[in-house]
Gaussian input, Z-matrix of N, CA and C with variables (Angstrom, degrees):
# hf/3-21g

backbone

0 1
 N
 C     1     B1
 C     2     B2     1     A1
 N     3     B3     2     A2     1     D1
 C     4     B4     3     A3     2     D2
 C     5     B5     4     A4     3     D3
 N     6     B6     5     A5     4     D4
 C     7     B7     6     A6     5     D5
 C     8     B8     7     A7     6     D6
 N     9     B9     8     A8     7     D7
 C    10    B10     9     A9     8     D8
 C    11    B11    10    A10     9     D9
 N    12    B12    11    A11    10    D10
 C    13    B13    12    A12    11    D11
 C    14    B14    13    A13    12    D12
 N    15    B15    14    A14    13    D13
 C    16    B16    15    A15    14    D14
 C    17    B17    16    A16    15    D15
 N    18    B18    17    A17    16    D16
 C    19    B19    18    A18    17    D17
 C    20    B20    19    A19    18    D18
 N    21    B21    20    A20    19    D19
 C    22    B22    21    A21    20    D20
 C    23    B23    22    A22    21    D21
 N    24    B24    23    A23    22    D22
 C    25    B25    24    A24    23    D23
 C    26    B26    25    A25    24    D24
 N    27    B27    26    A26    25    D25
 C    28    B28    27    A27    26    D26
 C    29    B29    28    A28    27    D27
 N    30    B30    29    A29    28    D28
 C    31    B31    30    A30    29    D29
 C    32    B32    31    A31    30    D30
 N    33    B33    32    A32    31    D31
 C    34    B34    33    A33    32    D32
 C    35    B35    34    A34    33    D33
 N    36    B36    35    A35    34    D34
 C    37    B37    36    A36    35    D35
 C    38    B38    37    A37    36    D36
 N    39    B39    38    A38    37    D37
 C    40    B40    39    A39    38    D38
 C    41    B41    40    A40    39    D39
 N    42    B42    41    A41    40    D40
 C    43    B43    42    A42    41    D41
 C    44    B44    43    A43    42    D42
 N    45    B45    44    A44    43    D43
 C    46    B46    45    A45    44    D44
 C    47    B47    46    A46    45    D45
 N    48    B48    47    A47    46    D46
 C    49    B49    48    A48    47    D47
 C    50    B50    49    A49    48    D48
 N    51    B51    50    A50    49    D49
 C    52    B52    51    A51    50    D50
 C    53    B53    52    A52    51    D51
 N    54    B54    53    A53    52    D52
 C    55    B55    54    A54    53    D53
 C    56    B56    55    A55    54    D54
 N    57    B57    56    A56    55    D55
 C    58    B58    57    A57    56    D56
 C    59    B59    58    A58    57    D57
 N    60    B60    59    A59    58    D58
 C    61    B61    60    A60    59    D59
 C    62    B62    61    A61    60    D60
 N    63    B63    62    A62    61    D61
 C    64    B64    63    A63    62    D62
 C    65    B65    64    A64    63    D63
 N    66    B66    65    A65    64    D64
 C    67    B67    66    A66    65    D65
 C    68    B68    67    A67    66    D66
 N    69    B69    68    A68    67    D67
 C    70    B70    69    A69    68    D68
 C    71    B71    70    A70    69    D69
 N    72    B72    71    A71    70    D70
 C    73    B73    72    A72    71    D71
 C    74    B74    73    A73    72    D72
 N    75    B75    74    A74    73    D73
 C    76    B76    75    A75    74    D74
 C    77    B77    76    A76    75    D75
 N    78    B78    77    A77    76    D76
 C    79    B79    78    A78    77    D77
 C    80    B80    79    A79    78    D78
 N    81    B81    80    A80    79    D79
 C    82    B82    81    A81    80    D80
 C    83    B83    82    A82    81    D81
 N    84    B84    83    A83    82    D82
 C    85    B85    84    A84    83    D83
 C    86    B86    85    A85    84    D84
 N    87    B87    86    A86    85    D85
 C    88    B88    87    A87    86    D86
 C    89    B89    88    A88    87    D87
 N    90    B90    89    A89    88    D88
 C    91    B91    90    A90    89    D89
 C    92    B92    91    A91    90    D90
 N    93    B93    92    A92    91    D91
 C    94    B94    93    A93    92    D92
 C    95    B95    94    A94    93    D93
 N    96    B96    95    A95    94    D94
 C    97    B97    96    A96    95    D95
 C    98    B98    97    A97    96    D96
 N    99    B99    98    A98    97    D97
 C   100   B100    99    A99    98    D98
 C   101   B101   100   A100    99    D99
 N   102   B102   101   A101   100   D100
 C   103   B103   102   A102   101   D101
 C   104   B104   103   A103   102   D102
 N   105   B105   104   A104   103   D103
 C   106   B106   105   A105   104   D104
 C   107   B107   106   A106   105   D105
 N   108   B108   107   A107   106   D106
 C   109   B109   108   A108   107   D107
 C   110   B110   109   A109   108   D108
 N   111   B111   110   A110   109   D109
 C   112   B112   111   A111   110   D110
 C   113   B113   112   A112   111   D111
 N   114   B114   113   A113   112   D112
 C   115   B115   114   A114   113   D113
 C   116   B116   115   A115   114   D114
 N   117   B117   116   A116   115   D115
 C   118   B118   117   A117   116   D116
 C   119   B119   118   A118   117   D117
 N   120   B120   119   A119   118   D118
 C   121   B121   120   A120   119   D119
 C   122   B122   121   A121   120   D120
 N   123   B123   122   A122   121   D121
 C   124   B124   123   A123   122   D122
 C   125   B125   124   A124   123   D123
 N   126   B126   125   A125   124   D124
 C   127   B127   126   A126   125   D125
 C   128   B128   127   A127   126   D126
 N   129   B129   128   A128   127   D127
 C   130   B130   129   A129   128   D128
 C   131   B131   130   A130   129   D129
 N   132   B132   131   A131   130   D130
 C   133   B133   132   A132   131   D131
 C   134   B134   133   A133   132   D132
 N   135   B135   134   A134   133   D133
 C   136   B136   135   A135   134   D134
 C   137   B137   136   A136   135   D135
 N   138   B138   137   A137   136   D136
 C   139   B139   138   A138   137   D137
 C   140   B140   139   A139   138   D138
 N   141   B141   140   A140   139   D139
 C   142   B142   141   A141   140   D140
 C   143   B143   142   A142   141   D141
 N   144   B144   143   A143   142   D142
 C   145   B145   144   A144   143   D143
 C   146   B146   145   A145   144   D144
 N   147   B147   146   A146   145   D145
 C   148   B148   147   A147   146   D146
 C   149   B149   148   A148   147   D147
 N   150   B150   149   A149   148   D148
 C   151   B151   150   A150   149   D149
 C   152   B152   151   A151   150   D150
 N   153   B153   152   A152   151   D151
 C   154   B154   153   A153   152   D152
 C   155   B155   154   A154   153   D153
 N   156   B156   155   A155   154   D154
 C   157   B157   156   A156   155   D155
 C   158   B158   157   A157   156   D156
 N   159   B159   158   A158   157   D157
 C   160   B160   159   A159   158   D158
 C   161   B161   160   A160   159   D159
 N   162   B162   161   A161   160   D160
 C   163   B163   162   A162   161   D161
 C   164   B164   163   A163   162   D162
 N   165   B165   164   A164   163   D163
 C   166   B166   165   A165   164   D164
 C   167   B167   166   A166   165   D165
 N   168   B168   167   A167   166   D166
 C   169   B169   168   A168   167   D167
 C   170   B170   169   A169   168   D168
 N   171   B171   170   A170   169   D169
 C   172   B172   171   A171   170   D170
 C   173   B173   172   A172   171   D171
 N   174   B174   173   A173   172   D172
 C   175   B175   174   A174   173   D173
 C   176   B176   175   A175   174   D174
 N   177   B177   176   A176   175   D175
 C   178   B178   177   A177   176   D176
 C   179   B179   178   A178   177   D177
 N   180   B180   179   A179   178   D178
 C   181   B181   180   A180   179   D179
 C   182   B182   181   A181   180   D180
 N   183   B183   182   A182   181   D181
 C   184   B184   183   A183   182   D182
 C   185   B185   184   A184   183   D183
 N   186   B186   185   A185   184   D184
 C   187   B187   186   A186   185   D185
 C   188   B188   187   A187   186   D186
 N   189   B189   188   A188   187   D187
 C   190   B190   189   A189   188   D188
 C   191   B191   190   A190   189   D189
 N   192   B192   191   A191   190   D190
 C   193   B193   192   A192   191   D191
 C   194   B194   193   A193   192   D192
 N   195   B195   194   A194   193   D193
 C   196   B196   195   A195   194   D194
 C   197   B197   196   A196   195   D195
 N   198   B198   197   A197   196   D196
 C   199   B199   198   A198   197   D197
 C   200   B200   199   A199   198   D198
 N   201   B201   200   A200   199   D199
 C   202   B202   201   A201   200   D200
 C   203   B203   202   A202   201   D201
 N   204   B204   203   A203   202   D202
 C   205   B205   204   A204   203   D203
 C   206   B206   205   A205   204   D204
 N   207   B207   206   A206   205   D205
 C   208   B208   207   A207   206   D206
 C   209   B209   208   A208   207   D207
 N   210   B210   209   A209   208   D208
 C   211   B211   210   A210   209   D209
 C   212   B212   211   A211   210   D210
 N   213   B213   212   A212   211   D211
 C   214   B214   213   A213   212   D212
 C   215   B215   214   A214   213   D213
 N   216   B216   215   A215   214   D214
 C   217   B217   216   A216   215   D215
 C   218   B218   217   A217   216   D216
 N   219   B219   218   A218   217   D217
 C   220   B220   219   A219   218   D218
 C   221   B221   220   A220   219   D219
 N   222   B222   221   A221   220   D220
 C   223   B223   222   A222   221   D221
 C   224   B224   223   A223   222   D222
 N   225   B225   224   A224   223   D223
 C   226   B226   225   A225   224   D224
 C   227   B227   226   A226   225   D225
 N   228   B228   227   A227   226   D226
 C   229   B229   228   A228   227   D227
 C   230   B230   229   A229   228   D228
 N   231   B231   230   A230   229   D229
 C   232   B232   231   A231   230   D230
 C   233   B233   232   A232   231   D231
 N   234   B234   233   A233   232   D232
 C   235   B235   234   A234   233   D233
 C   236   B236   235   A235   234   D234
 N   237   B237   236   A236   235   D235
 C   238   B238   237   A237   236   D236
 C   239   B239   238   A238   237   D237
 N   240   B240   239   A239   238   D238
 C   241   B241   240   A240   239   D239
 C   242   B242   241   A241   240   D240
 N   243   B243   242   A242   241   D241
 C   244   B244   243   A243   242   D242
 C   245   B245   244   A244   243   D243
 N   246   B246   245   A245   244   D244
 C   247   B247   246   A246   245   D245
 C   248   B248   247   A247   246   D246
 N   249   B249   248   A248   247   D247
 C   250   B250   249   A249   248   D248
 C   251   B251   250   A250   249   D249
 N   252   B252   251   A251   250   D250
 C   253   B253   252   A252   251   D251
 C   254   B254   253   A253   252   D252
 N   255   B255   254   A254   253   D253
 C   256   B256   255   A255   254   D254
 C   257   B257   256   A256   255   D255
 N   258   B258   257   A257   256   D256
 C   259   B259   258   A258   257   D257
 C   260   B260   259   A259   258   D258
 N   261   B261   260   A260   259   D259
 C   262   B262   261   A261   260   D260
 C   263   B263   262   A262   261   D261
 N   264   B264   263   A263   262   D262
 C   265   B265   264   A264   263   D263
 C   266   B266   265   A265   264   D264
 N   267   B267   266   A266   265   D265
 C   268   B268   267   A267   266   D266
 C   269   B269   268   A268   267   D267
 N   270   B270   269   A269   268   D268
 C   271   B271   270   A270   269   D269
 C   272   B272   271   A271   270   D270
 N   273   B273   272   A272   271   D271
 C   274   B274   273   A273   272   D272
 C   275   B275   274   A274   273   D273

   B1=1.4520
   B2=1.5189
   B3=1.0068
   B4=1.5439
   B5=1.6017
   B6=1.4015
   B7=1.3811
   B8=1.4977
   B9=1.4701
   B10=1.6380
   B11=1.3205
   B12=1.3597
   B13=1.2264
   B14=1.9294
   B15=1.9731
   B16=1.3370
   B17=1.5726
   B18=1.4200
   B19=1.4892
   B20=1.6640
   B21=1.7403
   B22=1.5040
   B23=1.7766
   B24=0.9974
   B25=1.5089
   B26=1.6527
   B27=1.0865
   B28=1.3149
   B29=1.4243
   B30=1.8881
   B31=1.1941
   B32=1.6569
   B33=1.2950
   B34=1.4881
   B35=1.1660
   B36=1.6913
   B37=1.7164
   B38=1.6105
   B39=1.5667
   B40=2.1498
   B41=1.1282
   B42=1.3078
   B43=1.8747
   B44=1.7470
   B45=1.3986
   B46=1.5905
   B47=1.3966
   B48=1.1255
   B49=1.3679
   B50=1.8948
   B51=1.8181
   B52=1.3094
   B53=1.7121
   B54=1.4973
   B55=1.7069
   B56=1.7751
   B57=1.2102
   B58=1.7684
   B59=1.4940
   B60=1.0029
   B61=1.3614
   B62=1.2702
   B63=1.6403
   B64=0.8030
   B65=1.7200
   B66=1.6459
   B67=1.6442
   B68=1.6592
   B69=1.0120
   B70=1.6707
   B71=1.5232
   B72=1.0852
   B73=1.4019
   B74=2.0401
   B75=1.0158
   B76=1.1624
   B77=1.4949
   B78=1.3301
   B79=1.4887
   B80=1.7882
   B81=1.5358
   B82=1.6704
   B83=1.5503
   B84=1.6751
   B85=1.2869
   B86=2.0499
   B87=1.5463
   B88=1.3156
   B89=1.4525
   B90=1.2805
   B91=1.6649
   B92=1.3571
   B93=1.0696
   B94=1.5792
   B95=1.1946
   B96=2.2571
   B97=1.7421
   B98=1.2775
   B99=1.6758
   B100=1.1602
   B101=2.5094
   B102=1.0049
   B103=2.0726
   B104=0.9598
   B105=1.8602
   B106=1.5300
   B107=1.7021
   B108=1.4425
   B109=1.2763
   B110=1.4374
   B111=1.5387
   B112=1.3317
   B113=1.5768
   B114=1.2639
   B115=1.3432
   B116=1.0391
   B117=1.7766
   B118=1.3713
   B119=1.5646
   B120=1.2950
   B121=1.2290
   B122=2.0503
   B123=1.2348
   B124=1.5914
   B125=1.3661
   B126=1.4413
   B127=1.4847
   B128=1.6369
   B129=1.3964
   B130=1.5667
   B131=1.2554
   B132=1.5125
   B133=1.2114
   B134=1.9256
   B135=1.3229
   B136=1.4155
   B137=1.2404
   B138=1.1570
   B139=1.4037
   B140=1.8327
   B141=1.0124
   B142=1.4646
   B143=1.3146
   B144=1.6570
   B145=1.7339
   B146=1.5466
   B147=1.1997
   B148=1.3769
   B149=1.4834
   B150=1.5314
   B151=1.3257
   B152=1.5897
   B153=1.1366
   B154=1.9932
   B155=1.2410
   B156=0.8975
   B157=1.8214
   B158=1.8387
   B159=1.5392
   B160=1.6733
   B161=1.2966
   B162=1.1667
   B163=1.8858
   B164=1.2032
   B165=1.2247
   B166=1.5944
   B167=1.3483
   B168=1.4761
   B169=1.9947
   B170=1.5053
   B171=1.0817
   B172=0.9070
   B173=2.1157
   B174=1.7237
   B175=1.2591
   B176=1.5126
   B177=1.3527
   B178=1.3194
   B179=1.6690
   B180=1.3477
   B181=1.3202
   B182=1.6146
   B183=1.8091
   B184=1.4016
   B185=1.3580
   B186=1.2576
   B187=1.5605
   B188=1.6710
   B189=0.9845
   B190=1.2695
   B191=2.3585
   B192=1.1604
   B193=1.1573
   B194=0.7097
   B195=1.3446
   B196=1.6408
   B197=1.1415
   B198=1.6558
   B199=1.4393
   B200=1.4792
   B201=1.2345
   B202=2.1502
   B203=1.5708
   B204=1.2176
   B205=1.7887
   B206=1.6060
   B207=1.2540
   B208=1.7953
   B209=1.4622
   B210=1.3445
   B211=1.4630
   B212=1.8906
   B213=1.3665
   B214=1.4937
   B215=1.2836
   B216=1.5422
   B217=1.7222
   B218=1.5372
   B219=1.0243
   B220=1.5659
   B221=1.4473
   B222=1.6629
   B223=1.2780
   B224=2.0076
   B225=1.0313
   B226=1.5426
   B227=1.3931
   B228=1.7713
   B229=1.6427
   B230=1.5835
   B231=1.3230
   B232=1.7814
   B233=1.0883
   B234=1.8397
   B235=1.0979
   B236=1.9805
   B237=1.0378
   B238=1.8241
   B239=1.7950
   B240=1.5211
   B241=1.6104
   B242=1.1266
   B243=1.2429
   B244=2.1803
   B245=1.3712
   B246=1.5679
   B247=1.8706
   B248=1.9120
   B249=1.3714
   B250=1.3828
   B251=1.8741
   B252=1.3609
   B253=1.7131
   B254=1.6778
   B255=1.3119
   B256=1.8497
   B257=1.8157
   B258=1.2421
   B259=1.4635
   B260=1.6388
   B261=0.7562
   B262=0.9971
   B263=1.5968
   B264=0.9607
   B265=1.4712
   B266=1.1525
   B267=1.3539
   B268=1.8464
   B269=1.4057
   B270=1.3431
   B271=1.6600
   B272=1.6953
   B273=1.3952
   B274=1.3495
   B275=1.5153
   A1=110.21
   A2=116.06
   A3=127.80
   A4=120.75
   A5=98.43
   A6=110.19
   A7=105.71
   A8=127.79
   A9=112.12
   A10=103.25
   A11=137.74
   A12=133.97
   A13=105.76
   A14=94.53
   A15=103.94
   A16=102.56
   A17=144.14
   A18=124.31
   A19=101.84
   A20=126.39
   A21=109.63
   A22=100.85
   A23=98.70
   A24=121.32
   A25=89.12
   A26=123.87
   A27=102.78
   A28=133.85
   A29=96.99
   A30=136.18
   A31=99.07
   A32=137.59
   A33=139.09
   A34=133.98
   A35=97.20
   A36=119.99
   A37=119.50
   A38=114.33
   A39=83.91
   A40=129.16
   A41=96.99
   A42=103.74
   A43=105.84
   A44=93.84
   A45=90.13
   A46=148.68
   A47=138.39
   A48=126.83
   A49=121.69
   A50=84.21
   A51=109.14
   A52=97.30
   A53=107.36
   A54=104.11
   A55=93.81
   A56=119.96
   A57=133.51
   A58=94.66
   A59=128.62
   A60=138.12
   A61=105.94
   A62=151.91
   A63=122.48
   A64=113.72
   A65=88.86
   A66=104.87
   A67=103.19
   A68=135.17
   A69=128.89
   A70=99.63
   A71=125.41
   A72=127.69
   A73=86.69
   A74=135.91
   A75=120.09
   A76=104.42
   A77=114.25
   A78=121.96
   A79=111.03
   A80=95.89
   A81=106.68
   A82=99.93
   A83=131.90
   A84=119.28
   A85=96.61
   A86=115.09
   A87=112.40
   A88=101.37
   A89=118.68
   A90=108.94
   A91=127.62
   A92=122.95
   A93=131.56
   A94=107.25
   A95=116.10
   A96=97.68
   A97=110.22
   A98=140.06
   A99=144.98
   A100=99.74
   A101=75.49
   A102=68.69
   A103=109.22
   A104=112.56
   A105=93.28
   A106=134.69
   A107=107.27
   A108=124.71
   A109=106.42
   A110=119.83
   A111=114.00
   A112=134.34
   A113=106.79
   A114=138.03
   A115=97.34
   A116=140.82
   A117=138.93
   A118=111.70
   A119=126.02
   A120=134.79
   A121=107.37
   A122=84.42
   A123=100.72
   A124=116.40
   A125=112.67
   A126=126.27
   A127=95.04
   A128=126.43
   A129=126.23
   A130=98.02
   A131=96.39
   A132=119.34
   A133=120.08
   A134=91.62
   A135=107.74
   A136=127.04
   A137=130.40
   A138=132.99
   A139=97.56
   A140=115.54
   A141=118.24
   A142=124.39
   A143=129.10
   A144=137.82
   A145=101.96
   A146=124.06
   A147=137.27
   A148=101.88
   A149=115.09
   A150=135.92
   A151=106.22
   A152=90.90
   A153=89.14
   A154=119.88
   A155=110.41
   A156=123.93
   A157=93.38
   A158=106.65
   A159=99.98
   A160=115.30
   A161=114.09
   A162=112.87
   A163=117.77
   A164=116.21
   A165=111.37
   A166=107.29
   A167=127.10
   A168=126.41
   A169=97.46
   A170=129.91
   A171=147.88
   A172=120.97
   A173=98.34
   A174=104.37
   A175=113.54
   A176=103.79
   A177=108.61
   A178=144.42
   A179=100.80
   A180=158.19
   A181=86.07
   A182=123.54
   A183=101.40
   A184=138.31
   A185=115.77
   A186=126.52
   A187=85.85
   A188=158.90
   A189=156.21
   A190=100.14
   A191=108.46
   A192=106.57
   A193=119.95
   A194=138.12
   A195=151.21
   A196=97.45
   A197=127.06
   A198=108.70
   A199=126.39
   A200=90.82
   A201=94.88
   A202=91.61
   A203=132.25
   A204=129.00
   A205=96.64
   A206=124.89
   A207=138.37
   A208=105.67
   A209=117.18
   A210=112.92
   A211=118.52
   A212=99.63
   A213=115.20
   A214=112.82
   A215=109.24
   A216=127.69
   A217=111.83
   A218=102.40
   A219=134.48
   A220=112.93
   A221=124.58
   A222=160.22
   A223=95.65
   A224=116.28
   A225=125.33
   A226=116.60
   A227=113.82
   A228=117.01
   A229=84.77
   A230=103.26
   A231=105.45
   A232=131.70
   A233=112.28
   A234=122.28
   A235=117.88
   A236=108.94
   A237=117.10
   A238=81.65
   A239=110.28
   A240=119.86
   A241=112.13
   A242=131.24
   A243=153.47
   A244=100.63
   A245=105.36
   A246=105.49
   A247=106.08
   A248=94.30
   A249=116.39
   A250=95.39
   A251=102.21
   A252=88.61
   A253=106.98
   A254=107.96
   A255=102.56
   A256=96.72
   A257=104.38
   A258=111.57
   A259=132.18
   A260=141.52
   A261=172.38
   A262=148.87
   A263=113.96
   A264=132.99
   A265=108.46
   A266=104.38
   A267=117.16
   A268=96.70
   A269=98.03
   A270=107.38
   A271=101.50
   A272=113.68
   A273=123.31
   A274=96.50
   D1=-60.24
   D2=166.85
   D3=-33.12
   D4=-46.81
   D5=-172.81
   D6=-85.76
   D7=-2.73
   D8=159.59
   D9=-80.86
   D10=-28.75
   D11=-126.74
   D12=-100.14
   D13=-22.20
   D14=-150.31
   D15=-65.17
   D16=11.47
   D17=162.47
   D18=-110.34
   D19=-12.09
   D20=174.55
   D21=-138.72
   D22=121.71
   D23=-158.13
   D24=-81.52
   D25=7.90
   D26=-164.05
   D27=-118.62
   D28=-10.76
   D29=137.35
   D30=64.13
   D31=-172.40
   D32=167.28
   D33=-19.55
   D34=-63.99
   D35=165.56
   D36=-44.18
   D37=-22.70
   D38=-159.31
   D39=90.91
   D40=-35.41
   D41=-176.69
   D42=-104.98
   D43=146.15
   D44=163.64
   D45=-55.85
   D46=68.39
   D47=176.63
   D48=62.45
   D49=-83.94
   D50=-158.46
   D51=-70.10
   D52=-26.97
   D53=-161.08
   D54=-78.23
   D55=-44.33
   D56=169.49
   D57=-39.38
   D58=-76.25
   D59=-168.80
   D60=-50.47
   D61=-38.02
   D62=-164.05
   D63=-117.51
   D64=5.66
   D65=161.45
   D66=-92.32
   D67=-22.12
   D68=164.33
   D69=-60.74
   D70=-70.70
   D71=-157.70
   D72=-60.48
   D73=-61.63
   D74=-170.48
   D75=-39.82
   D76=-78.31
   D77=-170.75
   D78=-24.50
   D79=-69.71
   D80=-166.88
   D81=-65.02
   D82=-8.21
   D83=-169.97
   D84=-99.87
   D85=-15.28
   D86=175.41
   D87=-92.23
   D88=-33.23
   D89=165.50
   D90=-57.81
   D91=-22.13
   D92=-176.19
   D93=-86.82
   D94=-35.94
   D95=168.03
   D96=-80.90
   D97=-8.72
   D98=178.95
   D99=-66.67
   D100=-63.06
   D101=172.07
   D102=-57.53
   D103=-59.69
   D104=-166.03
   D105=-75.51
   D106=26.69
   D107=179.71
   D108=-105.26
   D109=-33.21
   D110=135.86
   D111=-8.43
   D112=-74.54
   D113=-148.90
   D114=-94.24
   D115=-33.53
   D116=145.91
   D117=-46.95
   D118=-36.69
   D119=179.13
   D120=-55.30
   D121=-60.45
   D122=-179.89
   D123=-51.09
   D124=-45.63
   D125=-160.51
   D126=-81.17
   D127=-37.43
   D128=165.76
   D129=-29.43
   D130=-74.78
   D131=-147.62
   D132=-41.23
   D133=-43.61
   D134=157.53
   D135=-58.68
   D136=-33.22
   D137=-175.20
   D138=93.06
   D139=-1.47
   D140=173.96
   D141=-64.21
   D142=71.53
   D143=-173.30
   D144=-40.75
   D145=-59.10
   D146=-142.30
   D147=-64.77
   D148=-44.89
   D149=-171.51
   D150=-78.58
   D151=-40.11
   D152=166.82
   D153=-69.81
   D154=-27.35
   D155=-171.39
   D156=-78.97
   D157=-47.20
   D158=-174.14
   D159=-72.12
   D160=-40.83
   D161=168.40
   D162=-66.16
   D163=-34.73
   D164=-176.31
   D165=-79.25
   D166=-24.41
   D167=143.24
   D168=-46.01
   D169=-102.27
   D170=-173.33
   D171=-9.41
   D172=-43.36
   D173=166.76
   D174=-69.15
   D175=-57.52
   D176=170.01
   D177=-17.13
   D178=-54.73
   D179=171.32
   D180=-57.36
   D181=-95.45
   D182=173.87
   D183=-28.75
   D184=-51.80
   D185=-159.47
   D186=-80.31
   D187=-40.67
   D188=-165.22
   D189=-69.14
   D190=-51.47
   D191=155.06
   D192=-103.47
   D193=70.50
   D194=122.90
   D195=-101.98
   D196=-44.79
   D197=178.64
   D198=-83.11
   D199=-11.47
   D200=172.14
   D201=-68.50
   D202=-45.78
   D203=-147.97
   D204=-80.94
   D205=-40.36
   D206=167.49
   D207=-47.38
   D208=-48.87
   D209=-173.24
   D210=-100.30
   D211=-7.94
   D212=152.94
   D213=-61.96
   D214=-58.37
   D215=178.70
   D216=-33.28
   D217=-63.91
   D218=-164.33
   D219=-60.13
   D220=-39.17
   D221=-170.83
   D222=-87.57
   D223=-56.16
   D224=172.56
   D225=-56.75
   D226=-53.27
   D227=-166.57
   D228=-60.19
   D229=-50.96
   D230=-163.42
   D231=-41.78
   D232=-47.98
   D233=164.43
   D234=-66.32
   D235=-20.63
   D236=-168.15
   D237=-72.93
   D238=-59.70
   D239=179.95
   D240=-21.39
   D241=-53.90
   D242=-147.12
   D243=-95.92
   D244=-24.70
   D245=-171.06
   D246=-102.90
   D247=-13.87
   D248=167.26
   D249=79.08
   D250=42.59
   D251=175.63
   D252=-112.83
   D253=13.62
   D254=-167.02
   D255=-101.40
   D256=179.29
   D257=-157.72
   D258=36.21
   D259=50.12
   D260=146.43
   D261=-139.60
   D262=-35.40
   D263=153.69
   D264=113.10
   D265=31.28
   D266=-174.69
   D267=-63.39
   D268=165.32
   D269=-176.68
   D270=-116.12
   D271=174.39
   D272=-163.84
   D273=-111.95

């Protein structure tokens, strides 16, 4: 997949690559504390500490990269902004 893509980053979508990429990793990194809050739920539920203690690392752990990938995001539109390639789907 990669290897059609490597001279136009911009592929089906319109959007660049890198900006897709770091709205996936957001999404699937707030979905992962969205389950694993689940699974803290469960592990209560059991009376199981140990398992709460590992998911609730574990959630943590997501939401910590969701917010590195948000403020990556943010740092990228900005710079695309200055080069004048964002809103529109201009290319670089």
């Amino acid at each position: 997949m990669s290897a059609q893509k490597s001279d136009n980053s911009q592929g089906d979508t319109g959007t660049r690559d890198i900006t897709y990429d770091l709205v996936s990793v957001i999404y699937h990194a707030l979905q992962g504390a969205e389950t694993t809050a689940l699974y803290i739920a469960d592990a209560e539920q059991e009376g199981n500490q140990e398992l709460v203690a590992f998911f609730t690392e574990a959630k943590d752990e997501y939401q910590r990269r969701g917010d590195r990938a948000k403020q990556l995001l943010a740092t990228h539109l900005g710079s695309q902004q200055g080069r004048g390639a964002a809103g529109g789907g201009g290319q670089s």
